[in-house]
N, C-alpha and C positions, 0 to 999 in steps of 0.2 A: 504494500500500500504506500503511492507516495502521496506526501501532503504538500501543497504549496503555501509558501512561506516568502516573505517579500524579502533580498536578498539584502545583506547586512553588509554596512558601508565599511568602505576600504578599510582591510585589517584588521577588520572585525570577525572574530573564531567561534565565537560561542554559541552552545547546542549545535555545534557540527552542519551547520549549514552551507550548504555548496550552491551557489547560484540559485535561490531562492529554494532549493529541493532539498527537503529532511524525510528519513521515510523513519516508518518506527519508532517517532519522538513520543518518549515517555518523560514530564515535567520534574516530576519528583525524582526518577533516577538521577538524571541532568542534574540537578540541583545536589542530588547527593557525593555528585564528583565536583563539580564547577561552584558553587554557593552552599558550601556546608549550613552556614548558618541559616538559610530559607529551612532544610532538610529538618534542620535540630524545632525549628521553629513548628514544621508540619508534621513533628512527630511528637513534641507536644500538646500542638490542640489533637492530633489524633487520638495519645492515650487520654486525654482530660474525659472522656464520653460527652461533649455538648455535642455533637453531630451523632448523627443516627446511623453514619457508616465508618469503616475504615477503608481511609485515605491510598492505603498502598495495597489492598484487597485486590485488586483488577485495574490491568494499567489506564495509564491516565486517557482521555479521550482529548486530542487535541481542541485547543476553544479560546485561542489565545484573540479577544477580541474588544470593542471599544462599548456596543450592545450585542444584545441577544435576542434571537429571536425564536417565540415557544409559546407554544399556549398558554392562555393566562395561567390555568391551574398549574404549570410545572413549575411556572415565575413567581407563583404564589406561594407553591411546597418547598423552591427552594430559600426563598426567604424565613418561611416561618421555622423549618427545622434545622434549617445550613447558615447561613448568611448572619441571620439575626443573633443566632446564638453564639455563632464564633466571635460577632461584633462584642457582643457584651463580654466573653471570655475575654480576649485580647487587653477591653478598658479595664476589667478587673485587674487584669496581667500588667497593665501595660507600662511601668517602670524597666520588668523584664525583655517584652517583647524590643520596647526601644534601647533596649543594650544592645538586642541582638542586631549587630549589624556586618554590611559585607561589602566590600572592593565592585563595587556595579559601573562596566564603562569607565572606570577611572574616577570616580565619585565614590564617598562612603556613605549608605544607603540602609534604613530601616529592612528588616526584610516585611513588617506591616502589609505594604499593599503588593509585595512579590506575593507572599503567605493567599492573600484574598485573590490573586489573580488565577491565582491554578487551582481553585478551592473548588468551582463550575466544573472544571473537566473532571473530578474526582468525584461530583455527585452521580 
C-alpha cells in the first residue's frame, strides 16, 4: 500500500519519505525511533485508561491532516471518548507533558499537539 504524502523540503529525512511516497507509515513506531519523547508521551496516556482503546493494538491508520471528514456520529464518539478525555488528562498532567519535549525541525517542541495529532489515526 502506498500512501501519498506531500514531499519534505530540501534535506529534510524524517519518517523516510522519498519524493512524496511513504508506504507502511506506522506514526507511533516512527516516533519511537525518531521522537522518543512523543512515544514516552503516547504510552503514557495509553497506560493512564482515559481512552477506551490501546494506542499500539493495530497499526496506526495514516490521517495526518488539517480537518476530517466522517459522519457526524464518528466526530461525535470521537470527541466524547478520545479527544475530550485525553484533553482533560494532558491539563491534569500538564507540568509533565510540557517537560516533555523534543528537537522538531530544529526547534525544541512540546510533544502536546505531536501526542493529539496521531491520536485520530489510532482510534
Amino acid at each position: 500500500m502506498l500512501i501519498y504524502s506531500p514531499p519534505l523540503d530540501k534535506g529534510m529525512t524524517e519518517f523516510n519519505v522519498s519524493k512524496g511516497l511513504t508506504s507502511q507509515f506506522d506514526l507511533w513506531k516512527a516516533n519511537q525511533i525518531d521522537s522518543s519523547q512523543v512515544f514516552i508521551g503516547a504510552k503514557i496516556l495509553n497506560n493512564s485508561g482515559v481512552i477506551p482503546f490501546d494506542i499500539f493494538e493495530k497499526k496506526w491508520t495514516y490521517c495526518f491532516c488539517n480537518y476530517f471528514i466522517a459522519r457526524r456520529s464518528v466526530i461525535e464518539d470521537y470527541l466524547k471518548s478520545t479527544l475530550n478525555p485525553t484533553l482533560d488528562f494532558i491539563e491534569r498532567n500538564k507540568d509533565a507533558f510540557e517537560l516533555m519535549k523534543f528537537n522538531h525541525r530544529g526547534k525544541e517542541e512540546t510533544i502536546i499537539p505531536f501526542l493529539l495529532e496521531g491520536l485520530f489515526g489510532s482510534y
